[in-house]
N, CA, C and O atoms as CSV, one atom per row, in Angstrom:
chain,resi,resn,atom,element,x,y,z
A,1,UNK,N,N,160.966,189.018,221.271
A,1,UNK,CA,C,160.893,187.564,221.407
A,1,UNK,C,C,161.310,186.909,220.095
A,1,UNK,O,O,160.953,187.510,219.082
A,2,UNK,N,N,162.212,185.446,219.887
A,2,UNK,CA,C,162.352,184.782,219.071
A,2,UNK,C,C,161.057,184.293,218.360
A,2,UNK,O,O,160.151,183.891,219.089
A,3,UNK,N,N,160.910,184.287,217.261
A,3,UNK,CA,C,160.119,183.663,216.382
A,3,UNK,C,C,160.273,182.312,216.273
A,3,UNK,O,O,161.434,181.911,216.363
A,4,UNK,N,N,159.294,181.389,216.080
A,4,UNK,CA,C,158.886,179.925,216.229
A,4,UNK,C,C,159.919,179.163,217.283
A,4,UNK,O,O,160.500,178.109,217.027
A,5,UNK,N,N,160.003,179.742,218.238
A,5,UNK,CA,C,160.167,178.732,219.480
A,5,UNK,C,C,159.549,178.299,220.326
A,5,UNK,O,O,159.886,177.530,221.227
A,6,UNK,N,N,158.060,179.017,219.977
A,6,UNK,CA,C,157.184,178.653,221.639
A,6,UNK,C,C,156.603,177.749,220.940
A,6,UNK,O,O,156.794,177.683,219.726
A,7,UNK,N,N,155.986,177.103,221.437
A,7,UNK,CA,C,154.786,175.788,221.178
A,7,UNK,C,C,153.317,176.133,221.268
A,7,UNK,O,O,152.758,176.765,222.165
A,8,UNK,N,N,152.797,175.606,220.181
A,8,UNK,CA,C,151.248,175.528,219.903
A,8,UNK,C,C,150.984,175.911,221.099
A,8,UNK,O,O,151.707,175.516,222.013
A,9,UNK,N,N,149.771,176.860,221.383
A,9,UNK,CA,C,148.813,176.762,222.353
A,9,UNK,C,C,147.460,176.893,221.832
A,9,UNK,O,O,147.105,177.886,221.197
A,10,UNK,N,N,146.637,175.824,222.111
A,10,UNK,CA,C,145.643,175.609,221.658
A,10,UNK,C,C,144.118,174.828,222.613
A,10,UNK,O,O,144.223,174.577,223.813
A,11,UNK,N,N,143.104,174.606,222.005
A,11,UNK,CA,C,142.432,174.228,222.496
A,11,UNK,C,C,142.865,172.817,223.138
A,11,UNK,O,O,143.678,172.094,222.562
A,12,UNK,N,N,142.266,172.464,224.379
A,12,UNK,CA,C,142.719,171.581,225.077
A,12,UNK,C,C,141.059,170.931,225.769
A,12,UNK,O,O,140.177,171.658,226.228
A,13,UNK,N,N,141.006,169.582,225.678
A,13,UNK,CA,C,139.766,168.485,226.453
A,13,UNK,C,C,140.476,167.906,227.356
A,13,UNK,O,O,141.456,167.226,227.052
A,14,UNK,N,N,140.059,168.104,228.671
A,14,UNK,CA,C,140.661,167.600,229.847
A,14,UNK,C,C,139.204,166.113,230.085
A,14,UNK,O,O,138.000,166.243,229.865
A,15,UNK,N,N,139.586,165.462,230.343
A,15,UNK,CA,C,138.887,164.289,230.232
A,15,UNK,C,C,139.682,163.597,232.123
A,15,UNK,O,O,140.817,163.368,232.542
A,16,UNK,N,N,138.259,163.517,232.705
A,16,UNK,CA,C,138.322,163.141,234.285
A,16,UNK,C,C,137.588,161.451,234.203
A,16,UNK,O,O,136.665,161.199,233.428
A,17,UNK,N,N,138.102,160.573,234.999
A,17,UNK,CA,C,137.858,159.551,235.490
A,17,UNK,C,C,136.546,158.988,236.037
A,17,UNK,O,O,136.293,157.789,236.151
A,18,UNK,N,N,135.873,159.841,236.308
A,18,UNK,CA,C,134.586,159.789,236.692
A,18,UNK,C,C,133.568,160.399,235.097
A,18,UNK,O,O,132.351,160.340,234.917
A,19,UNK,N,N,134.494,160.864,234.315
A,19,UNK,CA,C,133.455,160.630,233.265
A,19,UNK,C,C,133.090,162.399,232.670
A,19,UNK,O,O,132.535,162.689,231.610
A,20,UNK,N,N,133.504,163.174,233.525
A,20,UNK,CA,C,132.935,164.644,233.113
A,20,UNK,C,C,134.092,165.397,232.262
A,20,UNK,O,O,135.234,165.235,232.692
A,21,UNK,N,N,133.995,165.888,231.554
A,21,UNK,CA,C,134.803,166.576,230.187
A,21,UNK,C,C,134.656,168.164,230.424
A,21,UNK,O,O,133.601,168.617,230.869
A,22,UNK,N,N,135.713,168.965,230.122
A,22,UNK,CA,C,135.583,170.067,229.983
A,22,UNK,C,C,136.957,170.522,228.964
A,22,UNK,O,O,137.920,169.861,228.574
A,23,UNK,N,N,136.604,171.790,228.769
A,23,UNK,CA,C,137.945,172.310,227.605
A,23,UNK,C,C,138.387,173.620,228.448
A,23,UNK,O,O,137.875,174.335,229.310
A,24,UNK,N,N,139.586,173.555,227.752
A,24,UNK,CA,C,140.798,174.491,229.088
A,24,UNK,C,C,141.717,174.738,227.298
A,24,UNK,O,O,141.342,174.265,226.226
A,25,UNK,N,N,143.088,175.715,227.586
A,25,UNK,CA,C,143.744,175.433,226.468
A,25,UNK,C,C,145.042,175.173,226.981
A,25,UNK,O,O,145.390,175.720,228.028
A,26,UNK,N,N,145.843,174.360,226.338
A,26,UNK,CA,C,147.005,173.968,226.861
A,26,UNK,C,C,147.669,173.682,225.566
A,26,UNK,O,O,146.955,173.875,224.581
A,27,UNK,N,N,149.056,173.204,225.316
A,27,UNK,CA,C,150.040,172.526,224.723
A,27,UNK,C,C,149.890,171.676,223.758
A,27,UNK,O,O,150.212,171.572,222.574
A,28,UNK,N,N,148.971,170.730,225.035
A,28,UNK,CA,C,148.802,169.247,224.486
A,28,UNK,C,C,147.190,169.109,224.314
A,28,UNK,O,O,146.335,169.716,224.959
A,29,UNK,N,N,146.998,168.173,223.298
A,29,UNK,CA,C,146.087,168.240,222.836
A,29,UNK,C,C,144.720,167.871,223.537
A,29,UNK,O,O,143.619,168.327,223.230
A,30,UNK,N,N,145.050,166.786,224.729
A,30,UNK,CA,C,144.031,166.079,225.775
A,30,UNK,C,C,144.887,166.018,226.578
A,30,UNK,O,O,146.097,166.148,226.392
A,31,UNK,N,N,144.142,165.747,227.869
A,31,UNK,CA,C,144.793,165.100,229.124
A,31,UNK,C,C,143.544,164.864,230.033
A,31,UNK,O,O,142.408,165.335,230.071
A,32,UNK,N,N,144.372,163.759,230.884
A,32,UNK,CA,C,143.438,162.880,231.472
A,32,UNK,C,C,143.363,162.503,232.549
A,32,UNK,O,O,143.817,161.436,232.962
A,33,UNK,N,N,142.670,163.471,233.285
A,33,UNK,CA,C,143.131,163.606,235.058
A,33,UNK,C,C,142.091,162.367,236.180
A,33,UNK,O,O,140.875,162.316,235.992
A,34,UNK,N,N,142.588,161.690,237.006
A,34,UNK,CA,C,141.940,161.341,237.753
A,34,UNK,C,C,140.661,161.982,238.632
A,34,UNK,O,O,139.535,161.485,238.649
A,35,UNK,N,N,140.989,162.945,239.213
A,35,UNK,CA,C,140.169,163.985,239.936
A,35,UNK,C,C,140.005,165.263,239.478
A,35,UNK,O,O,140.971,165.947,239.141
A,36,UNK,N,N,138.573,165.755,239.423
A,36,UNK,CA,C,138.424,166.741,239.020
A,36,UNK,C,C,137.496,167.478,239.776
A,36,UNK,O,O,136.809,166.710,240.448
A,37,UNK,N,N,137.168,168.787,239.953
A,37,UNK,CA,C,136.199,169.733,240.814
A,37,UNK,C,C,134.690,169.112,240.868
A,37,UNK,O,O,133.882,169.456,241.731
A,38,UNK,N,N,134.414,168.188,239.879
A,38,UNK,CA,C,133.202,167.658,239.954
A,38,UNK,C,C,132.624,166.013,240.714
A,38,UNK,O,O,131.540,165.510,241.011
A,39,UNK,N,N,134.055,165.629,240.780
A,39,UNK,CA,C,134.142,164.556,241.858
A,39,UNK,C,C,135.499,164.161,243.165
A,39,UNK,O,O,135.949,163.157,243.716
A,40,UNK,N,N,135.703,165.452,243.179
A,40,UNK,CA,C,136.863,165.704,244.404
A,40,UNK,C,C,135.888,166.184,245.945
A,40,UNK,O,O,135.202,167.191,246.116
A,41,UNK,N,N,136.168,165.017,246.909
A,41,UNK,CA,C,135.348,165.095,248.318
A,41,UNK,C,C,135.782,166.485,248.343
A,41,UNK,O,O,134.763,166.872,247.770
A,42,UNK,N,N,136.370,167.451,248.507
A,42,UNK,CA,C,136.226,168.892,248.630
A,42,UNK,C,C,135.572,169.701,247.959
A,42,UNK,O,O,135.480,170.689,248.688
A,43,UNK,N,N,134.851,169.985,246.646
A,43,UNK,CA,C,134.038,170.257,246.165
A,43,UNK,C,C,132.693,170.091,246.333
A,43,UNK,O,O,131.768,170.901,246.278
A,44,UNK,N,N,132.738,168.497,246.621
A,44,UNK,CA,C,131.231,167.720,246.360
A,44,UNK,C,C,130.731,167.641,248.048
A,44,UNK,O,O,129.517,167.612,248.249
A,45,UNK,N,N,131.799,167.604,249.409
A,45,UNK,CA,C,131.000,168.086,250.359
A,45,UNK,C,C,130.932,166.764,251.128
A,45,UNK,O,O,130.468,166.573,252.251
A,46,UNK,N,N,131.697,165.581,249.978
A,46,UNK,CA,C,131.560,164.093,250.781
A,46,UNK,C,C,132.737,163.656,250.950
A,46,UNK,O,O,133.597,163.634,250.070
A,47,UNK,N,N,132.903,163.191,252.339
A,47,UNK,CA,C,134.390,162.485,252.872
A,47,UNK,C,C,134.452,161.241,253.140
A,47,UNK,O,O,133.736,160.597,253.907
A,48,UNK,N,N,135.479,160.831,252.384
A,48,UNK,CA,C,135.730,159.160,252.436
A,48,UNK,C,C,136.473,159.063,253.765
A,48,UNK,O,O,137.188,159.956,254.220
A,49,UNK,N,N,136.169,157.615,254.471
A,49,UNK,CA,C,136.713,156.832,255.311
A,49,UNK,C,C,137.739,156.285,255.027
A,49,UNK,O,O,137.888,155.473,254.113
A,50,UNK,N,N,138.742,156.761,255.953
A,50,UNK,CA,C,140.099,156.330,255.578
A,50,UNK,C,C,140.535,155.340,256.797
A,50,UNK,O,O,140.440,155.740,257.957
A,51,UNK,N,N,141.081,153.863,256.457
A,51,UNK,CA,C,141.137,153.185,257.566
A,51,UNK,C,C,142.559,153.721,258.250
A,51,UNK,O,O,143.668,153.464,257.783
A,52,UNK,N,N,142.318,154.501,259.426
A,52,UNK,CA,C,143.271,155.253,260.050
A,52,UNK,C,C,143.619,154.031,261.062
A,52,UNK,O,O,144.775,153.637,261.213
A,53,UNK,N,N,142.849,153.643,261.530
A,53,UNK,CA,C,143.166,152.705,262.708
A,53,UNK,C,C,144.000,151.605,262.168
A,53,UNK,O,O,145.098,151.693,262.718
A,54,UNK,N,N,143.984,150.900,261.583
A,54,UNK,CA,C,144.846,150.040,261.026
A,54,UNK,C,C,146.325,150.143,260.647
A,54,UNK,O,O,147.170,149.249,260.594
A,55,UNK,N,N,146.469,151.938,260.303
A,55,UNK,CA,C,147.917,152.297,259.892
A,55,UNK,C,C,148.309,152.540,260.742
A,55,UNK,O,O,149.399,151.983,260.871
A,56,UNK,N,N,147.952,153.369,261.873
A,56,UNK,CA,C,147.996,153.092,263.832
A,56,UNK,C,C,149.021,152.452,264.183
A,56,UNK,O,O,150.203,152.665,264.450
A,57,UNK,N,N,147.665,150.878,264.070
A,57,UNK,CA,C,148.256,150.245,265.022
A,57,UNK,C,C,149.417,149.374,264.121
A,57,UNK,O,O,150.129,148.557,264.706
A,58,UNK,N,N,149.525,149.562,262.958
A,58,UNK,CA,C,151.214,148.918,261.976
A,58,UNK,C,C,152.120,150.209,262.721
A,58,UNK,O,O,153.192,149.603,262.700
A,59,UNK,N,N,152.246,150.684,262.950
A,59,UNK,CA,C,153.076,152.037,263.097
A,59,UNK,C,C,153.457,151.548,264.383
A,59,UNK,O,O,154.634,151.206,264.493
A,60,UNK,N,N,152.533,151.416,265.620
A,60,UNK,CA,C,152.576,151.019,266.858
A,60,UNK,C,C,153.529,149.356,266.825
A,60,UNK,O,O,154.506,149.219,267.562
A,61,UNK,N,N,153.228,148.614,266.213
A,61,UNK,CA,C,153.419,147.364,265.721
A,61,UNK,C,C,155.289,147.243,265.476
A,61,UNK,O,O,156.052,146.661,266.247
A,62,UNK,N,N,155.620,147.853,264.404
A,62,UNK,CA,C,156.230,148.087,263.892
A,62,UNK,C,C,157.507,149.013,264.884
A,62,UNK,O,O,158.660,148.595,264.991
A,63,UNK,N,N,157.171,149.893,265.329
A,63,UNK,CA,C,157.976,150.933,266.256
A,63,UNK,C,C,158.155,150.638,267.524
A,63,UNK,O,O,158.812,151.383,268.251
A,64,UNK,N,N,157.482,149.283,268.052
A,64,UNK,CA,C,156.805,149.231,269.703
A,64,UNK,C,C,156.623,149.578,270.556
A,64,UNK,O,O,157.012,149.207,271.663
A,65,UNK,N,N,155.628,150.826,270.092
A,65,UNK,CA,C,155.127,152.136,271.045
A,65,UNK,C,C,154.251,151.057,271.819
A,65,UNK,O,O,154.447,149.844,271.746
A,66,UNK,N,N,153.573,151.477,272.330
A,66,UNK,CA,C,152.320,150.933,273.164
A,66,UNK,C,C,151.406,151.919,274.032
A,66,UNK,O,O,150.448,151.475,274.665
């Protein structure tokens, strides 16, 4: 392998939106994710309501199924 071409790998703070921190190692020094295993409805077991009916009936609306 070439000498000094790869990039730092180092300690890394992943910093989530809801507030919970953990360290991983990566590249870059932080990063800053929206969702993480500690507040993703697949982890945590809770499912949001998604207004399905409304995109429906725009679709229906829109296409003029009926």
């Amino acid at each position: 392998m070439k000498a000094n071409i790869h990039p730092n790998y180092r300690r890394c703070v992943v910093t989530c939106a809801c507030g919970n921190t953990f360290e991983t190692r990566s590249t870059l020094p932080a990063i800053q994710v929206e969702v993480c295993s500690n507040c993703h409805p697949y982890y945590t077991g809770q499912q949001r309501l998604v207004d399905t009916a409304g995109r429906v009936e725009r679709f229906k609306r829109k296409y003029g199924m009926k």
